[in-house]
Biotite code that builds the C-alpha atoms (Angstrom):
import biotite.structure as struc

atoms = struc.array([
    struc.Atom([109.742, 106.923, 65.859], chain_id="A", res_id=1, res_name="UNK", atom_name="CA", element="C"),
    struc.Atom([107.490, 104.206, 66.532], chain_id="A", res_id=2, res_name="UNK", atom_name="CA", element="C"),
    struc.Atom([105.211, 103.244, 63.954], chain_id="A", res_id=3, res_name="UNK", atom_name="CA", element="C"),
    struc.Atom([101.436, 101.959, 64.173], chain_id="A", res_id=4, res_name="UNK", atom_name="CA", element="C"),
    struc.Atom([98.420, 101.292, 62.619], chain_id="A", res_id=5, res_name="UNK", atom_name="CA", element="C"),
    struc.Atom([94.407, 99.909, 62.290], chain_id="A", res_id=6, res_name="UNK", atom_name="CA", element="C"),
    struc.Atom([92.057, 97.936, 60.587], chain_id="A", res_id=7, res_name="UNK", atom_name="CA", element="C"),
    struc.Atom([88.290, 98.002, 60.897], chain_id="A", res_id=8, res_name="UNK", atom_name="CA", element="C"),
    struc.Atom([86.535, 94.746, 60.887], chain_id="A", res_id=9, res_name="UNK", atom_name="CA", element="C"),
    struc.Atom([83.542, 94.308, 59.581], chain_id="A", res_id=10, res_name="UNK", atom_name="CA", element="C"),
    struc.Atom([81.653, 93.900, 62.853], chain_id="A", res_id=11, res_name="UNK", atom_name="CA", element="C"),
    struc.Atom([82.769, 97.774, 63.918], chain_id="A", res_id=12, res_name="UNK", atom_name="CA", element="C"),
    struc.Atom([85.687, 97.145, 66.179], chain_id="A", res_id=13, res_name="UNK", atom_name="CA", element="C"),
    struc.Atom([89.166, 97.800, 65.438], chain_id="A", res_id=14, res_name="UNK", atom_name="CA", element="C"),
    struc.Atom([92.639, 96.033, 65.792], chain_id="A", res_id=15, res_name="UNK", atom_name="CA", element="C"),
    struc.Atom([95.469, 98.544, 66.300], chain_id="A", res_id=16, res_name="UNK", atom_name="CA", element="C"),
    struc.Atom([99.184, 97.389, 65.727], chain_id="A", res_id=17, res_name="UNK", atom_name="CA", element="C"),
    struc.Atom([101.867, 99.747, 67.860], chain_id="A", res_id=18, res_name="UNK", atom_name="CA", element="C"),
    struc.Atom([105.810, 99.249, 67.319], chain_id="A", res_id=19, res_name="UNK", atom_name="CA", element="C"),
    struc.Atom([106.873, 100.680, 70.540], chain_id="A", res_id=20, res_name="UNK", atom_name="CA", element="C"),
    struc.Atom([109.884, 101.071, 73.187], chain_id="A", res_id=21, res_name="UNK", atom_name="CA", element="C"),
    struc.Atom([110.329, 98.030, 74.959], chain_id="A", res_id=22, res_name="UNK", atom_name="CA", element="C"),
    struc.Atom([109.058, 99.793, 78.596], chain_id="A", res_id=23, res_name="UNK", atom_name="CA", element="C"),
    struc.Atom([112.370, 99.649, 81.009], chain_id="A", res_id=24, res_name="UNK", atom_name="CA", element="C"),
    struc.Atom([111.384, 97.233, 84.421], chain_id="A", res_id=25, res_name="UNK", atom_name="CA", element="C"),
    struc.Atom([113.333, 97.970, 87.595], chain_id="A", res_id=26, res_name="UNK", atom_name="CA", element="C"),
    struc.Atom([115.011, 94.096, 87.687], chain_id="A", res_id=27, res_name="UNK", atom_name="CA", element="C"),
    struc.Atom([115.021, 90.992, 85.766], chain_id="A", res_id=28, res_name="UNK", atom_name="CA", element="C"),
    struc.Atom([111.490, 89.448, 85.057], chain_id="A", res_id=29, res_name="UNK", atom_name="CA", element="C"),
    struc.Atom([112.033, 86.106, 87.337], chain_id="A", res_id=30, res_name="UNK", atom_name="CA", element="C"),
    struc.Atom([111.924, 83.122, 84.903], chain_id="A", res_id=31, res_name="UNK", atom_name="CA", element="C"),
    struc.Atom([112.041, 85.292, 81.926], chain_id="A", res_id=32, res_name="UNK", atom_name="CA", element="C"),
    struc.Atom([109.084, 84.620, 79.355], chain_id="A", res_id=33, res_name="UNK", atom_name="CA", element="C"),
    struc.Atom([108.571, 81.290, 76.993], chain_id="A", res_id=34, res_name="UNK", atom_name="CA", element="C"),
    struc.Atom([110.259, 81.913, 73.684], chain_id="A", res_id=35, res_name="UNK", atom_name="CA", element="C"),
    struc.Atom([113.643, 83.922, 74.508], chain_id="A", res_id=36, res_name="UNK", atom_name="CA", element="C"),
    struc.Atom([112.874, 86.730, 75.668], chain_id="A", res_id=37, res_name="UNK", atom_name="CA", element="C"),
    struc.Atom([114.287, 87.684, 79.536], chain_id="A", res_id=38, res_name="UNK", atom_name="CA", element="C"),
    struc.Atom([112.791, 90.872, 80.133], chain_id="A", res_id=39, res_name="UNK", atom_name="CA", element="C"),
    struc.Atom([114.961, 92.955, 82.609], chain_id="A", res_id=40, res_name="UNK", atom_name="CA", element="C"),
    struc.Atom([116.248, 96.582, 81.376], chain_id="A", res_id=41, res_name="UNK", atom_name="CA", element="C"),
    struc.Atom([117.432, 96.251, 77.569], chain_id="A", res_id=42, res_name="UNK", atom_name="CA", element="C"),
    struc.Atom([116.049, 98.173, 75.233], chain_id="A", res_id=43, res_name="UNK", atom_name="CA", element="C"),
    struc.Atom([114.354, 97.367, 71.808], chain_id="A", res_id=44, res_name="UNK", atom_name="CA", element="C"),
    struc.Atom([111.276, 97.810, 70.232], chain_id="A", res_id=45, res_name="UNK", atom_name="CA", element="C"),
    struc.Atom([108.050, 95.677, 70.678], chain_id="A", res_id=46, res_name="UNK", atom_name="CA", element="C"),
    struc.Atom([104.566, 95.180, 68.365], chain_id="A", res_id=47, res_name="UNK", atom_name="CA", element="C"),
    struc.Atom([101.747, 95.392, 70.703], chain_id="A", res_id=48, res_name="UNK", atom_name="CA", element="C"),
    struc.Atom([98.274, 94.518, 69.257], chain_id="A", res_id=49, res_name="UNK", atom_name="CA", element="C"),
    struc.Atom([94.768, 95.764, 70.507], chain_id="A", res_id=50, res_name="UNK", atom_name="CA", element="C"),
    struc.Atom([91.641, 94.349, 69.810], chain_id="A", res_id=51, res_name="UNK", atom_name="CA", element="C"),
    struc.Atom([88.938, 97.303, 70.979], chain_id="A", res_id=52, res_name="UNK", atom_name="CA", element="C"),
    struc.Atom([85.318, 99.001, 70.117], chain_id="A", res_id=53, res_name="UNK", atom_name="CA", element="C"),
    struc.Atom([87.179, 102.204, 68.203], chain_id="A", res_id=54, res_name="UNK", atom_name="CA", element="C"),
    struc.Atom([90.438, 103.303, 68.157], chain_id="A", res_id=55, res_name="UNK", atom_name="CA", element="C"),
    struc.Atom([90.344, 105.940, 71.112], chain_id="A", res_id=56, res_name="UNK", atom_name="CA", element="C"),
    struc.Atom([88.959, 102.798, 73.225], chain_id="A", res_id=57, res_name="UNK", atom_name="CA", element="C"),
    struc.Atom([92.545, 100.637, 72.001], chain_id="A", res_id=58, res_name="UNK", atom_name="CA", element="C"),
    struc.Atom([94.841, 103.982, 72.959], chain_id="A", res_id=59, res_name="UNK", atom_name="CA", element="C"),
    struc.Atom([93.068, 104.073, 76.569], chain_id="A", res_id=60, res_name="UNK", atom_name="CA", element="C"),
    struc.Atom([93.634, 99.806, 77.323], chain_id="A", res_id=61, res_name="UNK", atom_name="CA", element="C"),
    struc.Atom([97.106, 100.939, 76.952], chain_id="A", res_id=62, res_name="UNK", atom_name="CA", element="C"),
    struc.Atom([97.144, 103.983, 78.878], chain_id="A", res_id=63, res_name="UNK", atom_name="CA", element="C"),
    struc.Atom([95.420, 102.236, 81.633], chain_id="A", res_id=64, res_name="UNK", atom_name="CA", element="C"),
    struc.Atom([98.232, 100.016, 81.691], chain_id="A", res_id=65, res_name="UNK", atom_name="CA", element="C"),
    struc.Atom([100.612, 102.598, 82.344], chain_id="A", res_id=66, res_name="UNK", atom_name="CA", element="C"),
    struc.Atom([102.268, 103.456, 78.715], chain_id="A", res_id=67, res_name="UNK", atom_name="CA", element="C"),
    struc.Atom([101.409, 106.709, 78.638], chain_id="A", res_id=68, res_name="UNK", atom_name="CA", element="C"),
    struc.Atom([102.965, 108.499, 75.909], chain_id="A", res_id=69, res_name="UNK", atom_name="CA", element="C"),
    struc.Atom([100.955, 106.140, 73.394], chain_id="A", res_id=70, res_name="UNK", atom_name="CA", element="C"),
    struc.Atom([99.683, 107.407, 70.102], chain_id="A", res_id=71, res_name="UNK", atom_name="CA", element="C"),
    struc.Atom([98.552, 106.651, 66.692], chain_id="A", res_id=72, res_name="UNK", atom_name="CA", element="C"),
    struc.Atom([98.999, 109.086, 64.007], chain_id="A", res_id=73, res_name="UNK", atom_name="CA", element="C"),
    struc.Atom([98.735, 107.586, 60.566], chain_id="A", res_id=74, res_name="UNK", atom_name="CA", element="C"),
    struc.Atom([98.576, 104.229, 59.247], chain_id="A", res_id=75, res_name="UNK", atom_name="CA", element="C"),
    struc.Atom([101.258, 103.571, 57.881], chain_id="A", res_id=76, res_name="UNK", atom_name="CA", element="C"),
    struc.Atom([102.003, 100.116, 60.098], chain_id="A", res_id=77, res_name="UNK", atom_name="CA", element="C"),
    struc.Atom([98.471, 98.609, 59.951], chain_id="A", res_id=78, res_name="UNK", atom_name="CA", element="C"),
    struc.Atom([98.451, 94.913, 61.158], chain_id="A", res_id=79, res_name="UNK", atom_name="CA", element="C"),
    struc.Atom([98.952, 92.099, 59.348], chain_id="A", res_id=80, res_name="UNK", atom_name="CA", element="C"),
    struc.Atom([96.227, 89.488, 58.674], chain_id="A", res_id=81, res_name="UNK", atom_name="CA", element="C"),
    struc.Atom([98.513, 86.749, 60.988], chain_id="A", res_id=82, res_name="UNK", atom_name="CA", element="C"),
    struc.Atom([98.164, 89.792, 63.427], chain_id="A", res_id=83, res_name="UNK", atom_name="CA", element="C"),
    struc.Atom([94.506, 90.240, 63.205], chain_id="A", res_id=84, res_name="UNK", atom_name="CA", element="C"),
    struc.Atom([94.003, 86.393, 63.506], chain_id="A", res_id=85, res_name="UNK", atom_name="CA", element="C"),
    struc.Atom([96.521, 86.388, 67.046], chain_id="A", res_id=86, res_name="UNK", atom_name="CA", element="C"),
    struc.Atom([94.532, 88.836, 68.889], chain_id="A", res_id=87, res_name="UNK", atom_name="CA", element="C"),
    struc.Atom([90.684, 87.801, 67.888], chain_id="A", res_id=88, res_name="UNK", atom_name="CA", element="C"),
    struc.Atom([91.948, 85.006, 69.063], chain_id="A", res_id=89, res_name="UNK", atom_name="CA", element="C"),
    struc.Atom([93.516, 86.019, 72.627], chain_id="A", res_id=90, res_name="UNK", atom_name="CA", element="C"),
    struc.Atom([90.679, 86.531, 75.530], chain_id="A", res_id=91, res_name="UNK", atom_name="CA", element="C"),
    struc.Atom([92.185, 89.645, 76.325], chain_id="A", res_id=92, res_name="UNK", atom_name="CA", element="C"),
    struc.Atom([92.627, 90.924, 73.430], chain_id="A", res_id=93, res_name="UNK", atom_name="CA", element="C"),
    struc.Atom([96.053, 92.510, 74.062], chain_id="A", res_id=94, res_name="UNK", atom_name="CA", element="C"),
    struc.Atom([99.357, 90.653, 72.727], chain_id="A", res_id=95, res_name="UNK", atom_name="CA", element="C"),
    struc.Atom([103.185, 91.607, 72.227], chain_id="A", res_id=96, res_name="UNK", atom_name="CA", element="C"),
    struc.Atom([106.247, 90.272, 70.603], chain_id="A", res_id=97, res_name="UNK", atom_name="CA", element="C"),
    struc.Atom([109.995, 91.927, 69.706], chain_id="A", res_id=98, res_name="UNK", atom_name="CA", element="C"),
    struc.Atom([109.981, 93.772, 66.711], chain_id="A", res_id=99, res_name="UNK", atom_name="CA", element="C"),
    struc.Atom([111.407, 93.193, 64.627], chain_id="A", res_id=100, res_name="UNK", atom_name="CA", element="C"),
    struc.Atom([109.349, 89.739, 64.449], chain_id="A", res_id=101, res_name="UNK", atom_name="CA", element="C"),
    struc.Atom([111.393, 86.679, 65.118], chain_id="A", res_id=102, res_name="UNK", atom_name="CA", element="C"),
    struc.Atom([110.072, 83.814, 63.455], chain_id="A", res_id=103, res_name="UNK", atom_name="CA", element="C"),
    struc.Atom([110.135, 81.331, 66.119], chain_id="A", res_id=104, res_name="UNK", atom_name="CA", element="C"),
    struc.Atom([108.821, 83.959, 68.875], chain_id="A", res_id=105, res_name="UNK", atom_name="CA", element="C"),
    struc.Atom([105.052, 83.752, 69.706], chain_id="A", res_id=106, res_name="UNK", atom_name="CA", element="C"),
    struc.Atom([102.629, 86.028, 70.825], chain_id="A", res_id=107, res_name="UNK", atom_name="CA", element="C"),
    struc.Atom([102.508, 87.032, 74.656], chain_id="A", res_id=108, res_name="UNK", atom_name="CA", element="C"),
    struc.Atom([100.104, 88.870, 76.818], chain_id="A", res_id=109, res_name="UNK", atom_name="CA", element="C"),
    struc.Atom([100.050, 91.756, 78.349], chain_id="A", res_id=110, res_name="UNK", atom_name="CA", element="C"),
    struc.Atom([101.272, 90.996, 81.433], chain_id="A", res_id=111, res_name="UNK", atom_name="CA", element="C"),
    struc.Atom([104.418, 89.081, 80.523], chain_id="A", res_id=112, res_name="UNK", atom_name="CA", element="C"),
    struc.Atom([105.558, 92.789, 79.466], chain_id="A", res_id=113, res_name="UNK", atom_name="CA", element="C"),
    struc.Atom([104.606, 94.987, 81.839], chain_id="A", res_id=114, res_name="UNK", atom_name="CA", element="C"),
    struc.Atom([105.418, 92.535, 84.915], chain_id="A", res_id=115, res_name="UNK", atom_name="CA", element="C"),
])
């Protein structure tokens, strides 16, 4: 069951943390992605951060990126402080890494996921 979570800052927005499936691609990502990780069809779980306005606002970014089944009940898997820090600091405010963490893996975007 994958597991999530939130923190307000104090400025009003919001920083969700998602453990989900690792989304299945149709082939191998070419040149795989910095750090390890070779994308293609295995399976696993990733931790996918959102920096957004409100929550509702996070759950559409992903949506809109075509992972649909995405939902956050509870908070039981609210993001770290290191995990806050990562994605105020990304311009997109949307990062990913395996989960569960590796310690010498760094945080991607998006788009290095999704293809």
């Amino acid at each position: 069951m994958p597991g999530g979570g939130f923190v307000r800052l104090p400025g009003g927005s919001v920083v969700v943390a998602l453990t989900l499936p690792r989304p299945l691609l149709k082939g191998p990502v070419a040149g795989g992605i910095a750090g390890g990780v070779t994308g293609g069809t295995e399976g696993g779980n990733v931790r996918v951060l959102v920096h957004a306005v409100n929550r509702a606002r996070a759950l559409t970014r992903l949506r809109n990126l075509g992972l649909r089944a995405v939902y956050l009940r509870g908070n039981a898997e609210p993001p770290t402080p290191d995990e806050i820090t990562a994605v105020l600091h990304h311009p997109d405010g949307l990062l990913w890494r395996s989960a569960p963490d590796r310690a010498a893996e760094l945080w991607h975007p998006i788009r290095a996921l999704l293809g």
